[in-house]
N, C-alpha and C positions, 0 to 999 in steps of 0.2 A: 504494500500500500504506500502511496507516497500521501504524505501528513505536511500541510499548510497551515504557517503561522506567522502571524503579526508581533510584531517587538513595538506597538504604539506609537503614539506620533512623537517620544523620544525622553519621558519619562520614567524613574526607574517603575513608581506606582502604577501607570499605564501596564505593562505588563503584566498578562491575566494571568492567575494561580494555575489554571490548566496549561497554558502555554511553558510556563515555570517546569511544570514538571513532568512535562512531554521533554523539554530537551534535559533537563539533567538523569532521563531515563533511558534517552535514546542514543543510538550511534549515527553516523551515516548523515551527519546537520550540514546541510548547507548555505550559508548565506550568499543572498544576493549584491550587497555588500557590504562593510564592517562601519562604511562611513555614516555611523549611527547612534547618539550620546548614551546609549543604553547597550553597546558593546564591550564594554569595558566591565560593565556589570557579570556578564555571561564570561568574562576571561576569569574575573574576581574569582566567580561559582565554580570554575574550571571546567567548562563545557565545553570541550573541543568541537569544532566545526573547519570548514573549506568554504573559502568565499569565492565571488566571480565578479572580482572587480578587475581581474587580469582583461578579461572581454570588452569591458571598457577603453581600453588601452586597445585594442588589437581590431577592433569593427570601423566602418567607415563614419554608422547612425545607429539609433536607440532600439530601430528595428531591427536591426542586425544583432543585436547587443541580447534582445529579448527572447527574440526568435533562439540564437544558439542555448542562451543558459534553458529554456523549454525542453529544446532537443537531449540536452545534456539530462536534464535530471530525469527523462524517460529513460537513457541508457544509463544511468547509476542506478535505477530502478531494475532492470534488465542483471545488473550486478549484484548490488546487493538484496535485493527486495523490499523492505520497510525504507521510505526516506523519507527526510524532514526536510522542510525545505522552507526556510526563513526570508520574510523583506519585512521592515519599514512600513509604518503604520498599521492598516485594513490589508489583509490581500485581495481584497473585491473591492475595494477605492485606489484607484489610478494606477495599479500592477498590470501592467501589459505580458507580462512574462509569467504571469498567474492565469490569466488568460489564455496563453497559449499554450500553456501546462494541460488546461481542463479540457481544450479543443484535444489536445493530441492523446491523450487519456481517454477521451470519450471514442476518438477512433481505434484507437488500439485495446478498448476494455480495460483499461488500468484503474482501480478503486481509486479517487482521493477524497482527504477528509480533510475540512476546511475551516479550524478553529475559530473563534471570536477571538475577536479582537478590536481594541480601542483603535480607531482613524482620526489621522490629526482634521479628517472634518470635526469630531466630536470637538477634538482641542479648541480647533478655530470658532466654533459657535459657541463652546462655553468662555472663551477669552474675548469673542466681542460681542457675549448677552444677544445671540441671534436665537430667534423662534423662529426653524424649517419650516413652521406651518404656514406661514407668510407668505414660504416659497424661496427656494434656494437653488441654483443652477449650477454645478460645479465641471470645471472643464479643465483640463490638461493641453497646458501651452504648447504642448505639442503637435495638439489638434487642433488650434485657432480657426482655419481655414475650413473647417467642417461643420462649424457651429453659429448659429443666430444667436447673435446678442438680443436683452430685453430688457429694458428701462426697468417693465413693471415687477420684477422681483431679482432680491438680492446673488451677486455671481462672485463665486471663488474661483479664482486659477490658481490651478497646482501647478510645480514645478517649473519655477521661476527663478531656478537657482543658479543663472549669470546675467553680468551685465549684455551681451549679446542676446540674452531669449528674452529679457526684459524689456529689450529694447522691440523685438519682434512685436511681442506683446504688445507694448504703446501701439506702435503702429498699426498696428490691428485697429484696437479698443479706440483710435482717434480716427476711425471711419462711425461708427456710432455717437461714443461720447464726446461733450465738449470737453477741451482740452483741460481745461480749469476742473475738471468734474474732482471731485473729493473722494479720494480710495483709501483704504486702509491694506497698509504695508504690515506683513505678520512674518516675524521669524520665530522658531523654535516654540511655535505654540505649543503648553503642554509642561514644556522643559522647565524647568524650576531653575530661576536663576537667569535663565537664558531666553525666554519668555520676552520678546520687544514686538510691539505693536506703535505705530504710529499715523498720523493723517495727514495725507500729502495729494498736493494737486499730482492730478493724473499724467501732465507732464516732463513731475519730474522722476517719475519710476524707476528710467533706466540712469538715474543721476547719484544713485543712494550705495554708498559705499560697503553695505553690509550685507548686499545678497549673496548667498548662498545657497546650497543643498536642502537648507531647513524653511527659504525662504515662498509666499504664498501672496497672495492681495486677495482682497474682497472689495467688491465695487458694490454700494450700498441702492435699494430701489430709489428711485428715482424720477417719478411720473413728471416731472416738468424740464427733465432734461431735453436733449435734442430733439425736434419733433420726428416720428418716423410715419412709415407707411398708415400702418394701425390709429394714427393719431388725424389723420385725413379721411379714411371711414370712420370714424368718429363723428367731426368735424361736420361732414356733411350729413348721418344720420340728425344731427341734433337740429342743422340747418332746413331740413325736409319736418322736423316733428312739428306739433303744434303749437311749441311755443316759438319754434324757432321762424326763419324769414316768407314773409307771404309769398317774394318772388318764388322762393326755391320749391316752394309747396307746391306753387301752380306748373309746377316743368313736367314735359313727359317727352317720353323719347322722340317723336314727332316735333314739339317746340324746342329742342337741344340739337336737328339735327344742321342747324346754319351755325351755331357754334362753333362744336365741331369742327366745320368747315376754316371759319377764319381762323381759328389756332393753329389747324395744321398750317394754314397759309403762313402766318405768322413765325410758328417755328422756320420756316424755306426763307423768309425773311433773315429772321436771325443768324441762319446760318448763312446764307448767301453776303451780310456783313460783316461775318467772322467776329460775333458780338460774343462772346463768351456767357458774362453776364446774362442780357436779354434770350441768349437760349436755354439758359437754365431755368428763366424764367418763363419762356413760353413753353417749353416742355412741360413744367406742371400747370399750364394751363391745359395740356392736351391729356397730361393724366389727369385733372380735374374732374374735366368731361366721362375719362373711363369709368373713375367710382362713382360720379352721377347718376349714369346709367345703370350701372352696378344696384347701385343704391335703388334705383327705382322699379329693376328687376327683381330683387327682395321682398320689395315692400308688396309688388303684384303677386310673389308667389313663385315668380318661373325659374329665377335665376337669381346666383348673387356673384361677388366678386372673386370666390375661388372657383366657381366654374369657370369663371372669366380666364384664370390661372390657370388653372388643371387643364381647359382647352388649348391654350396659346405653349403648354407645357407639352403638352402629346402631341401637337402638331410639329412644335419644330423638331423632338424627337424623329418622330415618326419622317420629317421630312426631309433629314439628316443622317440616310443612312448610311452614308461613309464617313460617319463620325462616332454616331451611336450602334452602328453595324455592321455587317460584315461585307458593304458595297464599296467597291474603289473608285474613286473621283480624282483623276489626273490633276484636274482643271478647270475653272472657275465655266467654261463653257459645258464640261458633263456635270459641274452640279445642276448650274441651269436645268438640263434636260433632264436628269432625274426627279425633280421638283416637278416640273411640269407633269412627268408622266404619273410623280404619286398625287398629284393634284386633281388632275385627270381621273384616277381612280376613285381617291375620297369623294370627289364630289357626285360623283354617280354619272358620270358625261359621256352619252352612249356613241358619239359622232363626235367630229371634225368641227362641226358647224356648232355643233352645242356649247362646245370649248372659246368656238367663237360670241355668241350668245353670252357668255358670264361672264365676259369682262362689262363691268360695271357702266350702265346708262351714265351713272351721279356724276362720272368722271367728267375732268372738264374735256373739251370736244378733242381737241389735238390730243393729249396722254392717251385717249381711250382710242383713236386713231392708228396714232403709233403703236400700242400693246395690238390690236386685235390685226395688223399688218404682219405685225411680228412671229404672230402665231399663225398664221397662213405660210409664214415663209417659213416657220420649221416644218413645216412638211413636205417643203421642197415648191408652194406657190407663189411665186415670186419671179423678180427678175434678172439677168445673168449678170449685170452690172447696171452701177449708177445711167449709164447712156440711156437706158428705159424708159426708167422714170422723166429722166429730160427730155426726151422726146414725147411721153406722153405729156409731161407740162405743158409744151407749146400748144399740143392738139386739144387742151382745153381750154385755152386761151384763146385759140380759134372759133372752139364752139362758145363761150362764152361772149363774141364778137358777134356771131351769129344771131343772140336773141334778146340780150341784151336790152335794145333798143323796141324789143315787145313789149306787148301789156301779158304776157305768160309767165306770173310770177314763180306759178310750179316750176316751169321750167329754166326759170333764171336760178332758183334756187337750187335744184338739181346743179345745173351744170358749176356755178358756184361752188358747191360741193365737191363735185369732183377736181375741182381746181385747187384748190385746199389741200384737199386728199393726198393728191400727185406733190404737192411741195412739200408733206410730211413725209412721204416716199423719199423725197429728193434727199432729207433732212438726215433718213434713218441708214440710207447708205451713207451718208456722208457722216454717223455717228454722231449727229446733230441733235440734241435734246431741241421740241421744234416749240415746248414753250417758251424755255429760257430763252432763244432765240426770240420769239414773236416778243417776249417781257425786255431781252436787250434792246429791242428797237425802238419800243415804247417808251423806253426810258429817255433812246435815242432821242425820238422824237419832242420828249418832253423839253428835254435840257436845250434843242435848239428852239423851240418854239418859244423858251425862256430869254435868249439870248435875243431876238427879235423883240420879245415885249421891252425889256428893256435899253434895248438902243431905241425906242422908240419913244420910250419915258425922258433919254438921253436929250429928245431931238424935240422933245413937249410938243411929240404927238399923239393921239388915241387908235389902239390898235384899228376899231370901229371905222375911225376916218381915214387908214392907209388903203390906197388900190392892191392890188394882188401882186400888180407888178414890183410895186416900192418893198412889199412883204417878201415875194421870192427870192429880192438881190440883197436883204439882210439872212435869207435861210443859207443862199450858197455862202454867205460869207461864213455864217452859222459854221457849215460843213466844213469848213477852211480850217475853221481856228479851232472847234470844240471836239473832243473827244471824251467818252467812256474810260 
């Protein structure tokens, strides 16, 4: 049998009497290692043991470290039969190598017996008067990157024991909390004597000269720290309740849906100035909108915002399968077409033509233009080069010659149409985005139409009162002098 035990979180009193006298009965003790203020205690009692702090010394990382001393004491097991096998604190609070004791045991039938034991969590909550029932999160800085932080109840991280993982640590904890946030620093909770706690701004953590092995932090709850996601469903439940705003009461996804609309414009704005600020600002204008919705899916019954999630979550899985599977993607052009073709599936698209059909009416007229061209030509309908499209430019520039000057609006409209058409064609072999294009012009056109108003303010005249002519030899000049 191999037998598991706790030496507590580093006092001699922590030490449970069963633990006591399991090793001064036993042979075959192992510790994990001796850098422990309650090992000296067990040399005093003459307990012989074998430690595996050599392994420390000899692995790259902590999983390496864990992983062998696991392996190892299955084969001293294999040897001798009974083993004891010692660490620090709990062996079920933050033992990775206790862990992977019970996993290799469980596959190979091996008995283990897994004493009680004091954990310097106990330590830490009776040295800073914490009640778990509040709510307590306890993580191992080792695993930062796997875990959600959460304002609303109090978080311990273990093993914080240099200035390098402490530092890791800050920079973690300073994507959630404000920097100033107030932590408590704990070394040797427990220890008698050796027992320091302190309360220090969150950054100066990795500043404090006395981390070590025995070192921990608790970050205290905290509901009015950083605002996060949770605190904007909130925000807009209470916004929607009856006591909250009449506007936001009266919204439904039908009056939200021009919203919507200008934020996303707005974000293209922001970014298109390379405004840093104001995109960060219009992006939660654009999530605003989502928990809106959200919000008001709830409230009817159908939907709420982790559907919202759980959707957006299985899709890009699902639509990423050379990332999350076992499909290969060279290159940004076969992600493309794998996208499409699981697209194509999910949505139930029996035809060619259907595929064409679901690109969105709402879209504005040239995006949706360009997308539903796009999709013709991956299937090979399309033309062999740019020359095509130019040529069929001019032929609707002809028939648009041709009727024009009728009273057949159908048909002015039509052929208009296809004249549009053909210049988005022109745009998409020429990898021409044909809004940004038509929105560079307009701006174009703004900026000289501006240069004309005021030469003409210059000349105390009213645009009103210039001929067309006097207007056109301030636009060429316009074009001379003004650039984008």
């Amino acid at each position: 049998m191999i037998k598991v035990v706790g030496l507590g979180p580093g006092s001699i009193e922590s030490i449970t009497l069963g633990t006591l006298n399991l090793l001064e009965g036993s042979k075959n003790i192992f510790l994990r290692t001796k850098k422990h203020p309650t090992v000296k205690f067990l040399i005093d009692k003459g307990i012989q043991f074998e430690t595996y702090d050599n392994q420390y010394e000899s692995n790259e990382n902590f999983d390496e470290v864990y992983k062998n001393i696991a392996e190892d004491i299955i084969e001293k097991h294999k040897t001798f039969g009974d083993v004891v096998y010692v660490v620090p604190g709990h062996p079920l609070v933050a033992e990775k190598s206790v862990s992977n004791i019970l996993k290799l045991s469980k596959d190979k039938n091996i008995e283990v017996e897994v004493l009680p034991a004091v954990s310097f969590i106990d330590a830490v909550m009776e040295a800073l008067k914490i009640d778990p029932v509040e709510g307590i999160k306890i993580i191992d800085a080792f695993d930062m990157k796997n875990q959600i932080f959460d304002k609303r109840i109090g978080t311990i991280i273990t093993q914080v024991y240099n200035k390098f993982i402490a530092s890791e640590v800050k920079l973690f904890l300073l994507e959630y909390y404000k920097a100033d946030t107030e932590i408590y620093f704990v070394r040797a909770a427990g220890v008698k004597n050796e027992e320091k706690i302190k309360r220090i701004p969150l950054y100066e953590l990795d500043r404090q000269e006395d981390i070590d092995y025995l070192t921990s932090i608790f970050i205290p709850k905290d509901i009015n720290n950083t605002k996060d996601f949770n605190d904007l469903i909130d925000i807009i439940e209470v916004l929607r309740s009856k006591d909250g705003c009449p506007w936001d009461r009266e919204q439904n996804h039908d009056s939200l849906k021009r919203c919507l609309i200008e934020e996303s414009y707005e974000v293209i704005e922001a970014i298109e100035n390379e405004d840093e600020d104001l995109l960060i600002e219009e992006l939660g204008d654009v999530l605003l909108q989502v928990v809106f919705h959200a919000q008001i899916g709830r409230e009817e019954g159908y939907f709420n915002i982790n559907d919202v999630i759980i959707g957006i979550c299985n899709k890009m899985i699902n639509r990423h399968p050379h990332v999350f599977g076992e499909v290969v993607a060279k290159n940004s052009e076969e992600v493309i077409n794998n996208w499409d073709k699981i697209k194509y599936k999910e949505q139930g698209l029996n035809s060619y033509t259907d595929n064409l059909k679901h690109v969105a009416k709402t879209l504005p007229a040239l995006i949706r233009a360009e997308k539903v061209q796009k999709k013709a030509a991956n299937i090979g309908f399309d033309w062999k080069d740019v020359e095509g499209p130019m040529e069929k430019l001019i032929e609707e520039i002809k028939e648009v010659k041709e009727v024009y000057k009728t009273d057949n609006k159908e048909r002015i409209l039509e052929e208009i149409g296809d004249l549009i058409f053909s210049v988005v064609n022109i745009a998409r072999f020429l990898d021409i985005d044909p809004e940004n294009a038509l929105n560079y012009t307009i701006d174009k056109f703004i900026k000289r139409f501006e240069f004309i108003e005021i030469s003409a303010q210059e000349k105390n005249q009213d645009l009103e009162e210039m001929s067309i002519e006097e207007m056109n030899e301030l636009w060429n000049k316009a074009k001379s002098s003004i650039s984008l």
